[in-house]
N, C-alpha and C positions, 0 to 999 in steps of 0.2 A: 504494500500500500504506500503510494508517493508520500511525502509531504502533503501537499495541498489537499486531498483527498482526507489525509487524516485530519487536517486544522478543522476541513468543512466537517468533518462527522462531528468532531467535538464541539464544533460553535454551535450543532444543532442540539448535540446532545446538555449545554447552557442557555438555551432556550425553552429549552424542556423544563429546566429545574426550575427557571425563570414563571414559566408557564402554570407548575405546582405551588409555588409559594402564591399565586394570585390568586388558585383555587383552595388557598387557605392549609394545602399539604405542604408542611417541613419537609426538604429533599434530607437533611438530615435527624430524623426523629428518633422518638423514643424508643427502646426496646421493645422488641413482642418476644414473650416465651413461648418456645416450641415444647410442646408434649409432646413427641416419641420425635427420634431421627427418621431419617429417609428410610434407611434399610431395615430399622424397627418394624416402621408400617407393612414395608412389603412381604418381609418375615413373618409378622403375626397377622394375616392379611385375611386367615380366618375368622381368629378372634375381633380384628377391628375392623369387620366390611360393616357398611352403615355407622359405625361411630364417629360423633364428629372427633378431631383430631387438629390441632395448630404443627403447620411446620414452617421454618425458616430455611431463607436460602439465597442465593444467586442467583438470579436468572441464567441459562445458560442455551436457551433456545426458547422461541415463539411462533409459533404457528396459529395464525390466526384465520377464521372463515366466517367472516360476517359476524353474525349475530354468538358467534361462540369463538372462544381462544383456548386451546391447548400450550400448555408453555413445560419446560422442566426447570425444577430448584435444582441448586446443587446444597448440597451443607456435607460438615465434616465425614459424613460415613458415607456419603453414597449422592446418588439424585432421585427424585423423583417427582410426576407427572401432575401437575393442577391443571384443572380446567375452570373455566370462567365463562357463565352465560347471561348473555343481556337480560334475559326475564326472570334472573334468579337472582342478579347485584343490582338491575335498574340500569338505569340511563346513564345516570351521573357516575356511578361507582365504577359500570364495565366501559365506560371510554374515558376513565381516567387511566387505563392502563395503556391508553395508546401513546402515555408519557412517557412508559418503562423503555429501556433500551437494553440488551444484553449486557447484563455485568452489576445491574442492580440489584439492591437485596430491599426481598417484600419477604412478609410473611402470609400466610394462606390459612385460615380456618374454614371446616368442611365437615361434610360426611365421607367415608374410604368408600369407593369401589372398583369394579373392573369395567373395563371399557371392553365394547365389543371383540376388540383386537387383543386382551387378555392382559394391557396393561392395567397395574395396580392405580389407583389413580386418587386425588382430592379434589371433590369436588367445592369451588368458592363458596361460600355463605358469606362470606364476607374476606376481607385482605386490607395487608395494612402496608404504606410505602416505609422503608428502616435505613436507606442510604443512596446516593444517586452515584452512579458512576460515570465519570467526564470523558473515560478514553475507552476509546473500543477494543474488546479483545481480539487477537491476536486472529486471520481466517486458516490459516497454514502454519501454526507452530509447531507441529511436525518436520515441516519442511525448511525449515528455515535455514540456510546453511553457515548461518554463524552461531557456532553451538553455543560461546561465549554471554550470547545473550541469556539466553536459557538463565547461567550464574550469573550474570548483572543485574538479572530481573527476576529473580527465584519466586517474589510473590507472585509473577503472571505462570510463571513454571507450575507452580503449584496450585493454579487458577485448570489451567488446561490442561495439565498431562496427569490420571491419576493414578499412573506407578511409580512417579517421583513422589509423590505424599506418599506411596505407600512405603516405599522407602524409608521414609524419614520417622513414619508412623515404627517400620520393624526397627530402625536403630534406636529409637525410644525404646521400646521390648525388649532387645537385647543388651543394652544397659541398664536394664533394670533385673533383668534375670540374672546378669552377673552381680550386679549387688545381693541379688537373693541367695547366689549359691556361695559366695563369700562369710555373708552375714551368719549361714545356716552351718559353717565350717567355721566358728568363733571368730573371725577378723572384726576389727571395727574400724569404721569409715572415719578418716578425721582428713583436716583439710589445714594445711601449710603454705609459707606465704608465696605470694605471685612474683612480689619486687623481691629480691633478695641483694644484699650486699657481696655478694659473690657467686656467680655462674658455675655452681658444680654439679654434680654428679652424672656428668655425659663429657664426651668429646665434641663440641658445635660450639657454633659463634654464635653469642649473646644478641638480642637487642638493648641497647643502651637506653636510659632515661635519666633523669635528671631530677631530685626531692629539694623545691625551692627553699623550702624552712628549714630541712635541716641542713643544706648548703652540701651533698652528697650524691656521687653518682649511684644509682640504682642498675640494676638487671634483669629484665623478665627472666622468668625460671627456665632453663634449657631440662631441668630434672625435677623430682621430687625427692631422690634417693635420699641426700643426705640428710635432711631434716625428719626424713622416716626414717632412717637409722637412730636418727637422735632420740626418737620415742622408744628403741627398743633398748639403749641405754637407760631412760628411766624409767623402765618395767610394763611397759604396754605391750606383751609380747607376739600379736600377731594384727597388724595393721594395716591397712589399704587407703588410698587416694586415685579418685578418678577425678580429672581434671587438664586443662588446656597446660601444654608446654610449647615453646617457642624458639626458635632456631631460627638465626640470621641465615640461612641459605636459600639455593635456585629452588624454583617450583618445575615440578614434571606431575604426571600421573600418577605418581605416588608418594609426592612430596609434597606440602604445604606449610606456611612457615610456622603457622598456630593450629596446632593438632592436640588430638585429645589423648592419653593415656591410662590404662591404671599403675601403679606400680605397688607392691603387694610384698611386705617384708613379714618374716616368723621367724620366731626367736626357736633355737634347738631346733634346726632342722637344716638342710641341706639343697645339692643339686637337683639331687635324686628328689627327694620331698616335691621340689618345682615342677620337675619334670610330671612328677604324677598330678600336681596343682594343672599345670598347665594343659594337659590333653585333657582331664577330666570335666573343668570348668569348661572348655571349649565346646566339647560334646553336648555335655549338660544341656547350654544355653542354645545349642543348635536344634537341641529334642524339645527344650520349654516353645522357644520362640518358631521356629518353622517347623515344627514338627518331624524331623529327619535327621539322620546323621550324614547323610552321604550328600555330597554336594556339588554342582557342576556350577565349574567358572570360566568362562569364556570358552564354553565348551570342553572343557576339561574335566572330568567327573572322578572324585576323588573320597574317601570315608576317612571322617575324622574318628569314629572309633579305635580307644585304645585298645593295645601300648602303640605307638608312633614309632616310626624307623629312628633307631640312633645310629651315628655316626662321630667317630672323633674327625677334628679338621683332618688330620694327617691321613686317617683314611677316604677319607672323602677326595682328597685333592690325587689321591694314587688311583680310586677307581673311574675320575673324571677326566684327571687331566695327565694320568697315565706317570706321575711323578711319583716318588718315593721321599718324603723328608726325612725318613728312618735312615736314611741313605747318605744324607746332603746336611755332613755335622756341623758346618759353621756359614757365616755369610760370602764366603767366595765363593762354594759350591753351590750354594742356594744362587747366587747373583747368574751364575756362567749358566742353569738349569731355566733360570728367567730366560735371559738374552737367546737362549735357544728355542723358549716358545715364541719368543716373540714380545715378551710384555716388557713395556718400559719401565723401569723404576725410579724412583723419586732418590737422589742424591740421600745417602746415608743411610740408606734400609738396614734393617737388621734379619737374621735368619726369617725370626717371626714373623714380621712385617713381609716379607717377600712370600711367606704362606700363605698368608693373610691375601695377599694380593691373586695367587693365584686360586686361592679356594674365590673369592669373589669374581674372575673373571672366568673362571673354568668350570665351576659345579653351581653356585645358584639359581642355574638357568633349567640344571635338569631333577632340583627338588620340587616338584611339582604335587609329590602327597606330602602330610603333615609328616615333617623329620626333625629331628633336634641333630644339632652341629654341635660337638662338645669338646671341651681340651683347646682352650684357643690360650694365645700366645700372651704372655706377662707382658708385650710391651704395648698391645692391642686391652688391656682389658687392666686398669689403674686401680680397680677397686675389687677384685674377687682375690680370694685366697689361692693361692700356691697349690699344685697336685704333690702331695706329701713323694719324693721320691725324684720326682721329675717338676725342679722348681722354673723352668724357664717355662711351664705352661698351668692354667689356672685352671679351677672348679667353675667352668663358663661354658652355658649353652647359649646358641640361640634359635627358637623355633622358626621353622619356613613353612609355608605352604603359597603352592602357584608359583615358587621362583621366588616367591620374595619375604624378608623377614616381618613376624609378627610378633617375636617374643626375643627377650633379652632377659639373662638371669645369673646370678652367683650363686654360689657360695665364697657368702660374705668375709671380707677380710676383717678380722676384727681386731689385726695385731698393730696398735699406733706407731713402735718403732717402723715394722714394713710397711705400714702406708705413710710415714713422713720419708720415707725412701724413694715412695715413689712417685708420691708430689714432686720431690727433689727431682725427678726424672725429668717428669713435665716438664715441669718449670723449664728443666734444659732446653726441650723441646721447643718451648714458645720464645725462648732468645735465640733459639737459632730460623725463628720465622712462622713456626706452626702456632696459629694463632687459633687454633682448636682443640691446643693441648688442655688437661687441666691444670687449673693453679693449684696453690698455696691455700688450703681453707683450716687456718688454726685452731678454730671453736668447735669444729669437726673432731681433728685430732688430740683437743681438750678432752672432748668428748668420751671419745675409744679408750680415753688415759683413766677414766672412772672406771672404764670395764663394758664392754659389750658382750653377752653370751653368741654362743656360737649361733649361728643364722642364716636363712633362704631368703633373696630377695626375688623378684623375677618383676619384670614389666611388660604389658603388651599395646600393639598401637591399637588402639579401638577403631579408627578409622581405616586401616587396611583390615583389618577384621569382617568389620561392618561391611567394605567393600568385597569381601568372598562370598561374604553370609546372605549378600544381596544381589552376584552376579553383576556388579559395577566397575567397568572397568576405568574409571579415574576416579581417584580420590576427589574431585569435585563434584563427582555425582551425590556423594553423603555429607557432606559438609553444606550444612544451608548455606553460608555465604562463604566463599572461598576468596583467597587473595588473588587478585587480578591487577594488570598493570591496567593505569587509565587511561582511560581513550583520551584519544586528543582534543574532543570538545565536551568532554568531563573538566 
């Protein structure tokens, strides 16, 4: 639809409302309560034929034939069909609806019935106007080939398309069945702060901000970890936070800079503990909310029922990418086994990091059922404890499914001398440029100096979650309003 075509629809559709306030109708008026939803009525359609009934709604279509109009409401659960006849409103009442334009919301009291055609239907006794709409909905948002708009304009998304609400309806559900199977397993929800005086417990770049009064730079939270650690020091021994974390990096289809997480710490317990945390929650919430464990994502059909494939990195990177690290003792052998596949490396890798590299370029492509990766490298993983034995690699998994990671977990380091060691590592790290290292967080390591009990932590991203659980393949499909660059006449 041009310009000009849209201004005229809309100067007509201000005419209109012009038009109602002269006949004494507020275009914006009072509430009407609706007695049953949409799909209430057509569900009970035995017990409510002949009763009268109130529903609210949208307009969302009008068919009119003289002396009678058929229209359909939309409201939150469904749509359905009113009809309107001149000898039943009168004169005045049924050609005040030739003010309605698609996209207004009226309410409709009636008796139920079925229409010859077997639609469930309300018949007017009366109706009430509850808001005018100024801009016309969309004829082809289906067809639209700027998908972008869809996320610029999520209200009209959610106007027209109804398996984007339904969407958003299931990730409602399945956040809250995760809090059920959490809460029903003794965790409790507590909530830490957003601004923090220091960016830890992840490797990513902060957003910055600024606390006028107290004359102090601030940091949106990159993590939750450490101030959920901090409660398992004093004695809250199994606790969870679901909540928005923030990363200064690129956006792609599975990245966005403010995404939601849980991260889920218990005190006495383990890798292993997570592991079984982690595939059994997922399940759970996949039987409460969709009814199924088995689930196809972008065509790919996959069953989350436990136990879940494990792997250590080491064997993963030997059955993918055909390497052996059991093989390749220090970082020259590891560097000469790169340059021979082909991968480039970043000036001053370490064996680990050169693993690292190659399990991410060579095997997360072919985890496509639920697998835990575990045994990841001490200089890749700043906060997990040590493998008793073999100290260059940590008690760290992370879960995948579809190729890409959903879960991140320890066991937790809890010894303050080794983790001011390995701040001290960072630290190096971000003087010599890596500006995603972690720092120096001392009230932290105050912290551990009281005593931490041994402990699981694990975190998972609810957003690529949500996006398996829902067959969506970009993370802006679940996210109400995603980050976007602005257009140039934003």
């Amino acid at each position: 639809m041009d310009q000009e075509n849209l201004n005229e629809l809309m100067q007509s559709r201000r005419r209109k409302m012009a038009q109602l306030r002269e006949r004494g109708i507020e275009p914006y008026g009072k509430k009407v309560k609706a007695s049953h939803y949409s799909t209430e009525i057509i569900e009970q359609f035995a017990e409510l034929e002949n009763s009268v009934v109130t529903v609210t709604g949208r307009i969302v279509s009008i068919r009119a034939h003289g002396k009678a109009t058929f229209a359909h409401l939309q409201d939150y659960k469904g749509r359905i069909q009113v009809y309107f006849r001149l000898d039943q409103l009168g004169e005045e009442k049924y050609s005040l609806f030739e003010l309605c334009d698609l996209g207004d919301f009226i309410g409709v009291r009636g008796p139920v019935f079925r229409t010859r055609k077997g639609e469930v239907t309300v018949a007017a006794d009366d109706w009430y106007f509850m808001a005018k709409s100024l801009r016309p909905l969309p004829e082809k948002w289906h067809g639209l080939k700027d998908v972008e708009l869809r996320y610029r304009q999520r209200y009209v998304d959610l106007i027209v398309n109804q398996e984007v609400k339904e969407t958003f309806i299931k990730r409602s559900r399945l956040i809250q069945a995760l809090r059920d199977a959490l809460n029903e397993r003794g965790f409790l929800e507590v909530e830490t702060p957003i601004m923090q005086n220091i960016a830890g417990g992840a490797l990513a770049r902060p957003f910055v901000t600024y606390h006028n009064a107290l004359g102090m730079k601030l940091y949106l939270r990159i993590a939750t970890e450490l101030h959920l650690k901090r409660l398992l020091v004093g004695g809250l021994d199994k606790v969870y936070e679901i909540g928005r974390v923030f990363r200064n990096e690129g956006i792609s289809s599975f990245h966005n800079p403010e995404f939601t997480t849980v991260e889920i710490y218990q005190s006495y317990a383990d890798l292993d503990d997570m592991m079984e945390l982690t595939e059994n929650v997922i399940y759970e919430i996949a039987q409460r909310v969709l009814g199924t464990s088995r689930i196809t994502y972008q065509g790919v059909e996959f069953a989350l029922k436990p136990p879940w494939t494990r792997l250590t990195m080491i064997e993963a990177v030997r059955k993918y990418a055909g390497v052996d690290f059991n093989k390749l003792s220090d970082t020259a052998s590891a560097a000469q086994a790169a340059a021979k596949a082909g991968l480039e490396l970043e000036k001053g890798m370490t064996r680990g990091e050169i693993l690292n590299a190659f399990f991410e370029s060579f095997c997360e492509p072919h985890l496509q059922e639920p697998t835990f990766i575990h045994d990841y490298p001490i200089e890749i993983s700043p906060l997990a404890k040590r493998i008793e034995g073999n100290p260059q690699f940590t008690y760290r998994f992370e879960g995948f499914m579809a190729g890409k990671e959903i879960a991140n977990a320890f066991t937790e380091l809890n010894d303050p001398i080794d983790q001011r060691e390995r701040f001290e590592q960072q630290l190096a790290k971000r003087r010599a440029g890596d500006d995603e290292a972690h720092v120096m967080d001392e009230d932290f390591i105050n912290a551990l100096e009281y005593g931490m009990p041994p402990a699981g932590g694990l975190g998972i991203g609810i957003d690529r979650l949500v996006m398996f659980l829902t067959d969506s393949p970009s993370i802006r499909d679940v996210i109400l309003f995603p980050t976007l660059r602005p257009r140039a006449e934003e």
